[in-house]
FINU-908710 format. One line per 2 residues: number of its first residue (from 0); their letters; for each residue x, y, z of N, C-alpha, C. Coordinates in nm, 4 decimals. Last residue first. Example, Ala and Ser with C-alpha at 12.3 -4.5 7.8 and 13.67 -1.06 7.14 Angstrom:
2
1	sa	1.2850 -0.2250 0.7080 1.3670 -0.1060 0.7140 1.2900 0.0030 0.7870 ~ 1.3190 -0.5690 0.7800 1.2300 -0.4500 0.7800 1.3200 -0.3300 0.7800;
END
This chain:
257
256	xx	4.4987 6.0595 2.2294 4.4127 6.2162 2.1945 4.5412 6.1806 2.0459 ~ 4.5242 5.8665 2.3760 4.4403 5.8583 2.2862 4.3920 5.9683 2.2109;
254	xx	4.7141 5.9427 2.6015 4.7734 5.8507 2.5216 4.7249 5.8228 2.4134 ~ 4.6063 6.0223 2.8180 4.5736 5.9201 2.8257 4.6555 5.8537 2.7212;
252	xx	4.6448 6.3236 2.7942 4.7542 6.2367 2.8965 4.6962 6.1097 2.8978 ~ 4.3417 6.4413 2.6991 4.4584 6.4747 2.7496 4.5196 6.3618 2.8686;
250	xx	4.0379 6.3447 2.6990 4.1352 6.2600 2.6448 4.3316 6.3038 2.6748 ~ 3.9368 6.5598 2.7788 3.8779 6.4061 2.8186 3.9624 6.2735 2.8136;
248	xx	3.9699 6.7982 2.7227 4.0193 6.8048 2.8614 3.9649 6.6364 2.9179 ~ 4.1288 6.7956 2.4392 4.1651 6.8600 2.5734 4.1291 6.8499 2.7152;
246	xx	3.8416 6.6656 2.2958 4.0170 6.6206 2.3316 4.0986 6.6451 2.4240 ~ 3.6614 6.8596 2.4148 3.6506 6.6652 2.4555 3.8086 6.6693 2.4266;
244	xx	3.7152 7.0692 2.2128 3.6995 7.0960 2.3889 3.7138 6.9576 2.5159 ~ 3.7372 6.9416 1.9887 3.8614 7.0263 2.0535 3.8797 7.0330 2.1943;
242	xx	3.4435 6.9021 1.9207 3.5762 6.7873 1.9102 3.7337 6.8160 2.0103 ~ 3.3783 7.1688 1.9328 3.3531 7.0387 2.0299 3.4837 6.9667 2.0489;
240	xx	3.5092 7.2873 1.7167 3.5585 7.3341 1.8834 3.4973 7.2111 1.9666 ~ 3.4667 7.1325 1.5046 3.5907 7.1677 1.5505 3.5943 7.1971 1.7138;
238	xx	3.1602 7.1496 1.5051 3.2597 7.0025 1.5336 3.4048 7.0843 1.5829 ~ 3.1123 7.4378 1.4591 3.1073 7.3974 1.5454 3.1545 7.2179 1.6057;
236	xx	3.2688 7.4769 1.1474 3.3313 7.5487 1.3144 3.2942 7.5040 1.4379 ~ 3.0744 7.3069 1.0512 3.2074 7.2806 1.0582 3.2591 7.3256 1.1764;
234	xx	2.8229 7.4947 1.0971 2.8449 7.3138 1.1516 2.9953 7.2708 1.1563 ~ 2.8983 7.7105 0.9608 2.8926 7.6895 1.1269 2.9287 7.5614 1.1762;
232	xx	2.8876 7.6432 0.6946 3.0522 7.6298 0.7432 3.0305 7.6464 0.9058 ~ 2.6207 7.5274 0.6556 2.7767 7.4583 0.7162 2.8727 7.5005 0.7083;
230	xx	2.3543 7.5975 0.8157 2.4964 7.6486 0.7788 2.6021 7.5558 0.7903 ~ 2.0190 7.6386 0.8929 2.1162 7.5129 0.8858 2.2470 7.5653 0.8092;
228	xx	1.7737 7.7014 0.9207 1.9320 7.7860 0.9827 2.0257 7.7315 0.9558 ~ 1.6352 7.5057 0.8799 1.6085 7.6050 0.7894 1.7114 7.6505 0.7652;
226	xx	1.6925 7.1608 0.9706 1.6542 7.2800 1.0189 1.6918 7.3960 0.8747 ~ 1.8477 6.9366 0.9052 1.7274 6.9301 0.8922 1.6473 7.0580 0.9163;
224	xx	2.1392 7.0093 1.0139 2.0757 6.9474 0.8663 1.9601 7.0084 0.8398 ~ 2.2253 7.1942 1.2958 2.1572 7.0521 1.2919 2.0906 7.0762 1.0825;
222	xx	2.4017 7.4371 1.3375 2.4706 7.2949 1.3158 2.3622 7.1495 1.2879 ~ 2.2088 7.6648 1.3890 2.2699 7.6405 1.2697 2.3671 7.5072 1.2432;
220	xx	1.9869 7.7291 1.5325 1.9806 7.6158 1.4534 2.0826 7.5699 1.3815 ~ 1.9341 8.0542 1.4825 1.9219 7.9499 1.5611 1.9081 7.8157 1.5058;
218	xx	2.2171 8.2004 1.2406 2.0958 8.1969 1.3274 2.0587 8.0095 1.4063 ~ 2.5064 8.4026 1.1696 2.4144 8.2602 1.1646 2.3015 8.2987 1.2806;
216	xx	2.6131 8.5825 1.1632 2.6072 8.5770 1.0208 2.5088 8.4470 1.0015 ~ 2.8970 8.5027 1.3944 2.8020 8.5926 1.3632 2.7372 8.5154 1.1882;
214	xx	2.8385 8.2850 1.6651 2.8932 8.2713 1.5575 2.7724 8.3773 1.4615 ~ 3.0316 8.3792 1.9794 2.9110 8.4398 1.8376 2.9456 8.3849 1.7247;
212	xx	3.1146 8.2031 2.2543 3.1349 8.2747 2.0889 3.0434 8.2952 2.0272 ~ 3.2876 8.2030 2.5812 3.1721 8.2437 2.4812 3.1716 8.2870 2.3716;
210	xx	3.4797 7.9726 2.7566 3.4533 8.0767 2.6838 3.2501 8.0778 2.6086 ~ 3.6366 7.9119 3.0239 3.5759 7.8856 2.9331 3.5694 7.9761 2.8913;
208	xx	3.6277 7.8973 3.4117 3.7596 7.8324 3.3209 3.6489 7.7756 3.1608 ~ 3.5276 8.0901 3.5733 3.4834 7.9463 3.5264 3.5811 7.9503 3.3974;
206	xx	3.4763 8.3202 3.7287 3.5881 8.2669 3.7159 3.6559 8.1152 3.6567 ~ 3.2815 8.4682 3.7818 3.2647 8.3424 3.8523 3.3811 8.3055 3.8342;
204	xx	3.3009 8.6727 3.5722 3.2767 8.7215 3.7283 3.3318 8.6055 3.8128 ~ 3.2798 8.5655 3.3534 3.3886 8.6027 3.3572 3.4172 8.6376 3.5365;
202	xx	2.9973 8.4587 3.3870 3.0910 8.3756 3.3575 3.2496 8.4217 3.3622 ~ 2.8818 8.7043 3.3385 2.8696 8.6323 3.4706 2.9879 8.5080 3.4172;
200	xx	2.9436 8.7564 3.1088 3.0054 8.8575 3.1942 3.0071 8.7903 3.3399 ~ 2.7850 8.5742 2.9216 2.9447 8.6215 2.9546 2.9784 8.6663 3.0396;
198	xx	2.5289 8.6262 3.0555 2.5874 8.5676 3.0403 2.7523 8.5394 3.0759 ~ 2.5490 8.9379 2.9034 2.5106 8.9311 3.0216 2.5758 8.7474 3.1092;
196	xx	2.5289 8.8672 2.6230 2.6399 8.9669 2.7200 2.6674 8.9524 2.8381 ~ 2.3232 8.6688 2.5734 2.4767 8.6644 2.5401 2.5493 8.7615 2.6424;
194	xx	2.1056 8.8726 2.6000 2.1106 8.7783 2.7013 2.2361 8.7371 2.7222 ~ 2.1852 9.0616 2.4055 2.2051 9.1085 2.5103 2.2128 8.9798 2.6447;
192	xx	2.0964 8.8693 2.2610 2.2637 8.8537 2.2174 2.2515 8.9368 2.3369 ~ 1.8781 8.6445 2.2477 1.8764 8.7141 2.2262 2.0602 8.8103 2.2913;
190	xx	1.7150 8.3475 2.2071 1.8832 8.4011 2.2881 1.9516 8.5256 2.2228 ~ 1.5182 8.3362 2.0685 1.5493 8.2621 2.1717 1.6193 8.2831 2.2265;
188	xx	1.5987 8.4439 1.8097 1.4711 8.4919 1.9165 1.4876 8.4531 2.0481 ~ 1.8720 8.5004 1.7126 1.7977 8.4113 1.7620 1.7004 8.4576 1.8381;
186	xx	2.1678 8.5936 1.4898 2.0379 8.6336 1.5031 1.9543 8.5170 1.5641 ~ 2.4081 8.4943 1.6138 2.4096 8.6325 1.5893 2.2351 8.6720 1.6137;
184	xx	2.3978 8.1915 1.8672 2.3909 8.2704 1.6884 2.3732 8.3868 1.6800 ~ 2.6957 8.0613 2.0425 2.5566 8.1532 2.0125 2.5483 8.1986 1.9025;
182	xx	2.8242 7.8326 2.2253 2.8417 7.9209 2.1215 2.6594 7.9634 2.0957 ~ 3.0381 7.7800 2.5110 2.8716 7.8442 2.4646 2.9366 7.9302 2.3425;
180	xx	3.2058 7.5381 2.6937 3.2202 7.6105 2.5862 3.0725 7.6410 2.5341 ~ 3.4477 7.5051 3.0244 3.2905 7.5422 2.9439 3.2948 7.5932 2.8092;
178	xx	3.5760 7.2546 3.1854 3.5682 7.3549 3.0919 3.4259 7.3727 3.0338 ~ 3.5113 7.1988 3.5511 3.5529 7.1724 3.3943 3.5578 7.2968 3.3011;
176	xx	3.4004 7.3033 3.7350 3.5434 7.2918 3.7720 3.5564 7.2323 3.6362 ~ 3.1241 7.5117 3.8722 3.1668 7.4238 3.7672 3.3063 7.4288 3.7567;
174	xx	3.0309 7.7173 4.0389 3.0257 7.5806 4.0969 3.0856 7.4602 4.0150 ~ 2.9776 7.9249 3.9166 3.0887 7.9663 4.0407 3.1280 7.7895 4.0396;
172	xx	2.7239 7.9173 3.7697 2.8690 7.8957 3.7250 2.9924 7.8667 3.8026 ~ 2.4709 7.9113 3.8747 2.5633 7.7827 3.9194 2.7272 7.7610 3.8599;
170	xx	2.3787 8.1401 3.7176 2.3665 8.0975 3.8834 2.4793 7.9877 3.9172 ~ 2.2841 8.0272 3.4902 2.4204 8.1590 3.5215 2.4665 8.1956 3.6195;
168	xx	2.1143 7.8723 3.4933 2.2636 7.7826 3.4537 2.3438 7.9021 3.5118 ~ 1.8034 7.9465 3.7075 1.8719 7.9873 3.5733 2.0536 7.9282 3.5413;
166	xx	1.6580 7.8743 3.8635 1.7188 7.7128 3.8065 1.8405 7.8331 3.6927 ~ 1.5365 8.0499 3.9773 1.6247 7.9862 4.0656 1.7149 7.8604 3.9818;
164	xx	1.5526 8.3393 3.7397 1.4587 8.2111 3.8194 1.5816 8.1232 3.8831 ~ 1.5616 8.5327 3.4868 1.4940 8.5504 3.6425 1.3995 8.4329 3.7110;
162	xx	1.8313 8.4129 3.3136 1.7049 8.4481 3.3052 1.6981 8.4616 3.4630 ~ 2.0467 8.3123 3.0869 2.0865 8.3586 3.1684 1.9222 8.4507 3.2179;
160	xx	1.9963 8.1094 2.8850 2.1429 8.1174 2.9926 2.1243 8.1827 3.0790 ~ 1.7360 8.0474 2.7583 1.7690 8.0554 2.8684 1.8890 8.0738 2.9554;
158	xx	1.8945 7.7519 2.4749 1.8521 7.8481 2.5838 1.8356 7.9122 2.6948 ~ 2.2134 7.7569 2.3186 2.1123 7.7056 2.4573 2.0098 7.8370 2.4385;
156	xx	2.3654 7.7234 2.0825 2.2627 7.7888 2.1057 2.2031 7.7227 2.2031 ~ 2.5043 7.5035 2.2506 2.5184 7.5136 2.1309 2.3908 7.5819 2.1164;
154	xx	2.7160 7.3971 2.5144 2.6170 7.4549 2.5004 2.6232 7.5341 2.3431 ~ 2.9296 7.1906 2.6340 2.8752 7.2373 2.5662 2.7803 7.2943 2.5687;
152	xx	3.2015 7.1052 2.9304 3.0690 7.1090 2.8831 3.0224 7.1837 2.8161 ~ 3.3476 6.9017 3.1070 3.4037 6.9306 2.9888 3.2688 6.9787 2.9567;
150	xx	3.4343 6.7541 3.3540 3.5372 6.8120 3.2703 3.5280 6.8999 3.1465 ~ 3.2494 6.6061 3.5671 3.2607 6.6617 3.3814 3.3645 6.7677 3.4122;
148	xx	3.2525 6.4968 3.8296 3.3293 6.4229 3.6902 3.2985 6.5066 3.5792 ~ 3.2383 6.6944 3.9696 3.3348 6.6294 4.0048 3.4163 6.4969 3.9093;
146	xx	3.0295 6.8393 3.9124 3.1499 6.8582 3.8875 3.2660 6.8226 3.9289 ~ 2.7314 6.7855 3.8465 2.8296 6.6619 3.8851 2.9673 6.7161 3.8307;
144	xx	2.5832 7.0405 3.8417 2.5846 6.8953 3.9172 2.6551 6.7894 3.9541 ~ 2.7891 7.1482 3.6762 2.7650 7.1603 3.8096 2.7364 7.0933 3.9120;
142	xx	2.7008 6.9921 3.4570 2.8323 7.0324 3.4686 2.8428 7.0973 3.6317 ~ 2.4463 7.0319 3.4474 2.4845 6.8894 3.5156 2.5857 6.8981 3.5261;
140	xx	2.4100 7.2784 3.3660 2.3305 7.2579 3.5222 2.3919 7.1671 3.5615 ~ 2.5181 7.2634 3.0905 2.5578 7.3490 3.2236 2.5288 7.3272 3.3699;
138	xx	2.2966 7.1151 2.9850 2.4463 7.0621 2.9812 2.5221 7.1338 3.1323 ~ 2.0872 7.2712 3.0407 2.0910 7.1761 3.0841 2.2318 7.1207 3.0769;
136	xx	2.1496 7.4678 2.7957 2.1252 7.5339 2.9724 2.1362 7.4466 3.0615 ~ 2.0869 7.3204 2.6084 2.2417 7.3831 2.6337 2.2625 7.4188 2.7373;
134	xx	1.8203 7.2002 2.5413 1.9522 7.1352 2.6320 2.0707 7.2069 2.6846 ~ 1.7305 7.3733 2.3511 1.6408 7.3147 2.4649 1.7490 7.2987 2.6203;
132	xx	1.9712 7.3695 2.1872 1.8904 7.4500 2.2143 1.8226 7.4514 2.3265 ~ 2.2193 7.1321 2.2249 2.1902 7.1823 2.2104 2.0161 7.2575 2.2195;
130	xx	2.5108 6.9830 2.4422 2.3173 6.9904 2.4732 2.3294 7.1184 2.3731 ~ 2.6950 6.8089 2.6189 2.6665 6.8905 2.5178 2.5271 6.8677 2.5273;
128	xx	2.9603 6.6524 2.8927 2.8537 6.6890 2.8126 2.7954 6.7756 2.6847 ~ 3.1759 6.4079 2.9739 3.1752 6.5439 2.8897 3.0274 6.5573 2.8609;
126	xx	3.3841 6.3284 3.2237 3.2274 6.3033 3.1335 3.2853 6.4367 3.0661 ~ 3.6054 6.0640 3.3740 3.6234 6.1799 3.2807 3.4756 6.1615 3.1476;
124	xx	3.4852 5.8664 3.5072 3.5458 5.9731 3.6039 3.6092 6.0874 3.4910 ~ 3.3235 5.6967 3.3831 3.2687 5.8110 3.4314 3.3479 5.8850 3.5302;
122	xx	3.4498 5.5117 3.0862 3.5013 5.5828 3.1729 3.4078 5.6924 3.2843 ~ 3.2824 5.2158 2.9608 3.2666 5.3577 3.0111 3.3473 5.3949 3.0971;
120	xx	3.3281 4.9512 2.9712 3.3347 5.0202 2.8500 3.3763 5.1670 2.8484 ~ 3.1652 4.8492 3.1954 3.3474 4.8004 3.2138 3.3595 4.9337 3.0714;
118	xx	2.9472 4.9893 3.3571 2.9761 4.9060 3.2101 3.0857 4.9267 3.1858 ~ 2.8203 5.1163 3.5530 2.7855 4.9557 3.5507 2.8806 4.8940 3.4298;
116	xx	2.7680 5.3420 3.4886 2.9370 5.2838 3.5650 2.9199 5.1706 3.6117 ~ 2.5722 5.3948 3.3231 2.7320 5.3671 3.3110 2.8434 5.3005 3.3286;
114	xx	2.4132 5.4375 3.5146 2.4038 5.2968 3.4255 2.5438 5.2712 3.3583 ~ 2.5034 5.6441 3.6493 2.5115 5.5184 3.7194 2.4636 5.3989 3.6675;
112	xx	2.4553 5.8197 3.4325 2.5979 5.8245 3.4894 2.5978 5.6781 3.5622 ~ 2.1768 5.8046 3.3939 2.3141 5.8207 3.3137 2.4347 5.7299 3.3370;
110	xx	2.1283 5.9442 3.6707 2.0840 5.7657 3.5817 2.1951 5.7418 3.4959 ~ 2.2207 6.1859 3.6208 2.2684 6.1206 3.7482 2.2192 5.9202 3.7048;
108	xx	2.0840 6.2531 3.3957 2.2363 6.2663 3.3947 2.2865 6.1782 3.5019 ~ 1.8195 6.3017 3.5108 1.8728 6.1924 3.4636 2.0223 6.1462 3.3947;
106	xx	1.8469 6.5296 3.7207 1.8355 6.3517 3.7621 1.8733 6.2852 3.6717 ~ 1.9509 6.6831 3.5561 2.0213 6.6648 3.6409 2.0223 6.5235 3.6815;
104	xx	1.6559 6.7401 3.3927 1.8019 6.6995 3.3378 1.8981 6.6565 3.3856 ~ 1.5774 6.8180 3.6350 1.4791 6.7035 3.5689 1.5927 6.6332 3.4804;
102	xx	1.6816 7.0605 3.6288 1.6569 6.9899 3.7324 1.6211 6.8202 3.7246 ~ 1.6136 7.1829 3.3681 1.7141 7.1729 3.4196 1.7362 7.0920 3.5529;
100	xx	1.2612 7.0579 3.2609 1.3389 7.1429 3.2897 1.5155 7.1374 3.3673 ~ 1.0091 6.9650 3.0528 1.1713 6.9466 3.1216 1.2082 7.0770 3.1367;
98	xx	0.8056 7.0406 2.9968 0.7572 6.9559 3.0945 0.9263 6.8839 3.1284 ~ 0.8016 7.2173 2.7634 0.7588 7.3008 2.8610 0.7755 7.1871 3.0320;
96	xx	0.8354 7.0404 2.5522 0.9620 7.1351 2.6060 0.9038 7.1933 2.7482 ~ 0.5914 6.9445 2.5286 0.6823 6.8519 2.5469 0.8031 6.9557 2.5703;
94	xx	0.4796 7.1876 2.3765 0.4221 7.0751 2.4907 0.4999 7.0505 2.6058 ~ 0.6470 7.2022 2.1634 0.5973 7.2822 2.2560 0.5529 7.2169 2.3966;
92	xx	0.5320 6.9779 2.0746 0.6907 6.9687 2.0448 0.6675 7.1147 2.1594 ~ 0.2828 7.0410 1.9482 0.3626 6.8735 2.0730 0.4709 6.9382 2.1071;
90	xx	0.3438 7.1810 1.7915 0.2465 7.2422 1.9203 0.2791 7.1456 1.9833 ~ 0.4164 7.0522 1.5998 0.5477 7.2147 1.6494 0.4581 7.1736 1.8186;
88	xx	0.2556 6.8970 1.5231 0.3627 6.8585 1.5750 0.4436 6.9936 1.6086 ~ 0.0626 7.0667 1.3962 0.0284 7.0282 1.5209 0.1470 6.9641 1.5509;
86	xx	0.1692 7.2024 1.2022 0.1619 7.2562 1.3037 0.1396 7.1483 1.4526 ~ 0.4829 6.9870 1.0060 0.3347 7.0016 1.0791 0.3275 7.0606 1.1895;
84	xx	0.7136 6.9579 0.9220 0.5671 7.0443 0.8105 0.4464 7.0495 0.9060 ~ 0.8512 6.8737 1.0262 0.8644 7.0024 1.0404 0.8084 7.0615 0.9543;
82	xx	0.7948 6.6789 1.3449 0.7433 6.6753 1.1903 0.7757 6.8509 1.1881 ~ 1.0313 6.5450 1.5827 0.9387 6.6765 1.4917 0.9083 6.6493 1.4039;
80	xx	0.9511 6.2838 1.7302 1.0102 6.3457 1.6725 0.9488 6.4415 1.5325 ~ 0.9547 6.0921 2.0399 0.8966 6.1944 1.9817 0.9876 6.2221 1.9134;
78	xx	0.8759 5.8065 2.2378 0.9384 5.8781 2.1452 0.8961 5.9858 2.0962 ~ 0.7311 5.8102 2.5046 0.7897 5.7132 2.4490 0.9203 5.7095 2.3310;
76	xx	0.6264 6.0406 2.6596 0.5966 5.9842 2.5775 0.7330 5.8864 2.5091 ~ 0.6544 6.1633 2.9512 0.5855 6.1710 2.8976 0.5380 6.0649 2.7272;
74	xx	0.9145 6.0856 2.9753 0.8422 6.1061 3.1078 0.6920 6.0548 3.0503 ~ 1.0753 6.1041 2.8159 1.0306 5.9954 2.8024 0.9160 5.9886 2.9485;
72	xx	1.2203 6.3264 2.6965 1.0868 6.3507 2.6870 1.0217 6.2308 2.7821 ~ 1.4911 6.2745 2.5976 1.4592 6.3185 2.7469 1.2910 6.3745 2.7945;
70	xx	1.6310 5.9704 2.5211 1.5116 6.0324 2.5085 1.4768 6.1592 2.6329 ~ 2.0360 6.0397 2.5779 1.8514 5.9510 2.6094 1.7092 6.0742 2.5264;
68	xx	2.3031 5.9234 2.4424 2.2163 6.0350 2.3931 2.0579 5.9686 2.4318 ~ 2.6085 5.8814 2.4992 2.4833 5.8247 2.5336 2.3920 5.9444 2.5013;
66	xx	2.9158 5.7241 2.3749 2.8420 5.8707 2.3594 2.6433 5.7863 2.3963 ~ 3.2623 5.7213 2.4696 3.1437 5.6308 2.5120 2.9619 5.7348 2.4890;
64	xx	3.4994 5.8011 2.1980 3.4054 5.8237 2.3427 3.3200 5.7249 2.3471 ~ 3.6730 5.7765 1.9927 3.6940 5.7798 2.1129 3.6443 5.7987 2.2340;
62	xx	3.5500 5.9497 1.7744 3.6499 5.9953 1.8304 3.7210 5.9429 1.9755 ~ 3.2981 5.8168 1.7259 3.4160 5.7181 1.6529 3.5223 5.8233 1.6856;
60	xx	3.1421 5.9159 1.9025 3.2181 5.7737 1.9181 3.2958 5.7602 1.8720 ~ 3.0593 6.1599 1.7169 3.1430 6.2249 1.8605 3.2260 6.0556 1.8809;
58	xx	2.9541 5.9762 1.5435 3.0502 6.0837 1.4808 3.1236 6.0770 1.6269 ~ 2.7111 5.8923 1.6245 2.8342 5.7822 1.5842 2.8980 5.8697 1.5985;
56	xx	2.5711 6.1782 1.7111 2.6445 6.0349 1.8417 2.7287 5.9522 1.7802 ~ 2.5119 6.2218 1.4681 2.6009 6.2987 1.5618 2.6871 6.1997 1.6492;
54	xx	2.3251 6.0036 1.4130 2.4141 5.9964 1.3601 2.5720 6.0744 1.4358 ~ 2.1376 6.0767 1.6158 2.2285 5.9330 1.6282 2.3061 5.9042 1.5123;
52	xx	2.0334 6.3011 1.5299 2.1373 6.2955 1.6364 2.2306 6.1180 1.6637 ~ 1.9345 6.2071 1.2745 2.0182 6.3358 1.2758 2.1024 6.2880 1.3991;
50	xx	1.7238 6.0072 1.3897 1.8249 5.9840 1.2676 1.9705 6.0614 1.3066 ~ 1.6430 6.1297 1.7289 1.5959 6.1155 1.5855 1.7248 6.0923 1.4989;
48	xx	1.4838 6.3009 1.9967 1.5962 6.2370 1.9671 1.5565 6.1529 1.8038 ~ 1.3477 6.6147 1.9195 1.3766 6.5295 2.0102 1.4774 6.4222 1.9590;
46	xx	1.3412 6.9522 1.8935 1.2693 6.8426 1.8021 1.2995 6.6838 1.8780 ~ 1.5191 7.0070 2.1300 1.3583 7.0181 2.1398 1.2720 6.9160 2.0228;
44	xx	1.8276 6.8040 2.1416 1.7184 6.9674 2.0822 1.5699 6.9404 2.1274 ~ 1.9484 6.5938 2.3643 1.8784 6.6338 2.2633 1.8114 6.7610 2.2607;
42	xx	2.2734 6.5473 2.4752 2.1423 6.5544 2.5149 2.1087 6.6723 2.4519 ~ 2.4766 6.2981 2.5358 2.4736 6.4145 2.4578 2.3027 6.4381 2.4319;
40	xx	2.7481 6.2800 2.7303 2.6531 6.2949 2.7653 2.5682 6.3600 2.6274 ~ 3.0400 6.0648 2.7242 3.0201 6.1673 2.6960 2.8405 6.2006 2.7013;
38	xx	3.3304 5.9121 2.9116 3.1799 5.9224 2.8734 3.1198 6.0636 2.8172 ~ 3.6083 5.7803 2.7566 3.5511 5.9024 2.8281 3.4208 5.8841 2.7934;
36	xx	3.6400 5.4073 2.8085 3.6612 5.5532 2.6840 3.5493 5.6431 2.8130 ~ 3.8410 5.1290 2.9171 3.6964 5.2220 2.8957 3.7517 5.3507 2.8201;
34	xx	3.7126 4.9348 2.5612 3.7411 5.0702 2.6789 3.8713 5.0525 2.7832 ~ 3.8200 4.7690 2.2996 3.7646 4.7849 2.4333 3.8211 4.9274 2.4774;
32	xx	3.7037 4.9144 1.9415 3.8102 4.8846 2.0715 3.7586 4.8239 2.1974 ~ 3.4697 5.0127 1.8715 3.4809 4.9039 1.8964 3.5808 4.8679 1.9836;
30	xx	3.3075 5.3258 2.0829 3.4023 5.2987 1.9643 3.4123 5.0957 2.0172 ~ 2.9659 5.3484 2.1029 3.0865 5.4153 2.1233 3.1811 5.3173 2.0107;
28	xx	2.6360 5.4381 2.1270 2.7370 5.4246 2.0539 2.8872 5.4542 2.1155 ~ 2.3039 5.4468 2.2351 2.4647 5.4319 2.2910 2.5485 5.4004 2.2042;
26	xx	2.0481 5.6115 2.3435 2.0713 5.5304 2.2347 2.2234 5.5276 2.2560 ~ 1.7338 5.5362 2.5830 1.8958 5.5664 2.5296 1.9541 5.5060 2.4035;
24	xx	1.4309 5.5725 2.7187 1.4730 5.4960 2.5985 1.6610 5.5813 2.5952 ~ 1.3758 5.5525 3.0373 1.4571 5.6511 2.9091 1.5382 5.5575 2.8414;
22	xx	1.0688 5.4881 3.2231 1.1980 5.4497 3.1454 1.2518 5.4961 3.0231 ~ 1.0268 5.6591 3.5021 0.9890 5.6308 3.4419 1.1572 5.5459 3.3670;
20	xx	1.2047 5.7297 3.7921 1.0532 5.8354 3.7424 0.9967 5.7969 3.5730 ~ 1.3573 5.6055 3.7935 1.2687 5.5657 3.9130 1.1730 5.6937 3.8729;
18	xx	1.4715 5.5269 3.5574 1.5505 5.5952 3.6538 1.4474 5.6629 3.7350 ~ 1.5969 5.2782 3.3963 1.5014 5.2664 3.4537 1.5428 5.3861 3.5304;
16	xx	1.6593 5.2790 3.0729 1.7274 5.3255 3.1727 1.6186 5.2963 3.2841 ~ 1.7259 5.0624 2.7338 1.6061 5.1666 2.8238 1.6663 5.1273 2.9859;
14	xx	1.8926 5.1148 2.4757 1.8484 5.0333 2.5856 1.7425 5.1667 2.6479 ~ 2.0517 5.0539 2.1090 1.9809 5.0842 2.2074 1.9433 5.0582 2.3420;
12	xx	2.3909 5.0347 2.0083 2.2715 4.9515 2.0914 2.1344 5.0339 2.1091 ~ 2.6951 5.0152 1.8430 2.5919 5.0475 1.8712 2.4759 4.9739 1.9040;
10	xx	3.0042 5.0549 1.7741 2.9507 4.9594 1.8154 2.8211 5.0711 1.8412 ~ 3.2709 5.1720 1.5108 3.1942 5.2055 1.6412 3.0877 5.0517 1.6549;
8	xx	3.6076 5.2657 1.4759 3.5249 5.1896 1.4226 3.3952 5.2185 1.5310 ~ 3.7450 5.6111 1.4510 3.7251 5.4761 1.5049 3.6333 5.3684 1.4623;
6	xx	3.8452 5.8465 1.1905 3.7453 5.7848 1.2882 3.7510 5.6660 1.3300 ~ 4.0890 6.1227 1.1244 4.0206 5.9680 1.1271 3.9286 5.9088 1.2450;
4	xx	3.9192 6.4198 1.2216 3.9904 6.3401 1.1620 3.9271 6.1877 1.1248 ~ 3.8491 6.6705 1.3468 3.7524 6.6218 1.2698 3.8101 6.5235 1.1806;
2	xx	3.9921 6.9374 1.4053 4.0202 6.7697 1.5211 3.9520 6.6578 1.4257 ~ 4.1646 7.1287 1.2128 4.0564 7.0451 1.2458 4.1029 6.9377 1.3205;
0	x	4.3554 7.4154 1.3049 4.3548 7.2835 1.2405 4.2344 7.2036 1.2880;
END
């Protein structure tokens, strides 16, 4: 059955984060009600933050969350967003992926989190994160990082799950006490399905309370519009299990699920 129901009314802002290595533009939606509501973390694809995702962000709010989605480029530039007719914007956009990394994601999850809990609105003792492509590996890292409040964490074609380096997410599974959910596309250059196996298997080793799904028949990209890969009955399947994974473990016993 779909979680993908009636929606809340929502409130929305922009702001900028000061988080002592520059300032991350954020964009913040949550529901009108007063709080506080579960925080939810939702951190951007490689094309960068844009229309598409701040629409996402109303959507995940009007279920009841506090949804913060930052610029995570902002080190470097102010805003960015793909042109997907233009080479030289792929080659930014390249650029600009190469200069975050999982660590870098951590800190500012940790800003995040402590602009947050400045704001009567926000729950940060129940987070949830998500991160697709760029991000999915990153959702994981901060689910670790701060497993003492997420409960709850996405990965939507990530990259990188599971690679030869000290930051790799497949490393830090042992360390995550929420739920985990990684879905993957059948066909992706980027995440190549043996990587998938491998992955899994460390995840079954560690004992991390989650799962891993193929969504077969699709490729990289497949829940964001604007992209080629773009599928909706994936996009569907993939709200469902989000939506599913936040109800269960953000909203369970509060009375709001």
């Amino acid at each position: 059955m779909s979680t993908d129901t009636q929606q809340q009314a929502i409130a929305e802002h922009e702001t900028v984060i000061d988080t002592g290595e520059g300032r991350m533009p954020t964009f913040v939606a949550r529901p009108e009600p007063p709080g506080p509501h579960p925080l939810v973390l939702f951190l951007m694809d490689a094309p960068g933050k844009r229309p598409l995702l701040h629409a996402m962000a109303r959507r995940i709010a009007g279920h009841g969350y506090h949804v913060m989605l930052p610029n995570l480029y902002y080190r470097t530039c102010d805003a960015f967003e793909l042109d997907f007719t233009s080479k030289a914007s792929f080659q930014r956009m390249r650029e600009l992926m190469l200069g975050v990394g999982n660590r870098m994601a951590a800190r500012d999850a940790a800003a995040l989190l402590a602009h947050a809990g400045r704001d009567d609105g926000a729950d940060t003792r129940r987070v949830g994160v998500v991160g697709y492509c760029m991000s999915g590996p990153f959702a994981l890292w901060i689910a670790a990082e701060q497993r003492e409040r997420v409960r709850a964490a996405a990965s939507f074609y990530g990259v990188r799950l599971y690679v030869d380096a000290s930051d790799s997410p497949h490393r830090r599974l042992g360390e995550i006490t929420g739920e985990v959910y990684v879905a993957c596309a059948e066909r992706d250059d980027f995440v190549p399905l043996d990587m998938v196996d491998r992955f899994e298997a460390e995840l079954q080793a560690a004992g991390t309370r989650g799962r891993v799904e193929r969504y077969w028949g699709t490729q990289h990209g497949f829940a964001f519009a604007d992209r080629p890969a773009y599928d909706a009955r994936a996009d569907a399947r993939h709200w469902d299990a989000l939506l599913d994974l936040f109800a269960r473990n953000l909203r369970s016993g509060d009375g709001t699920r």
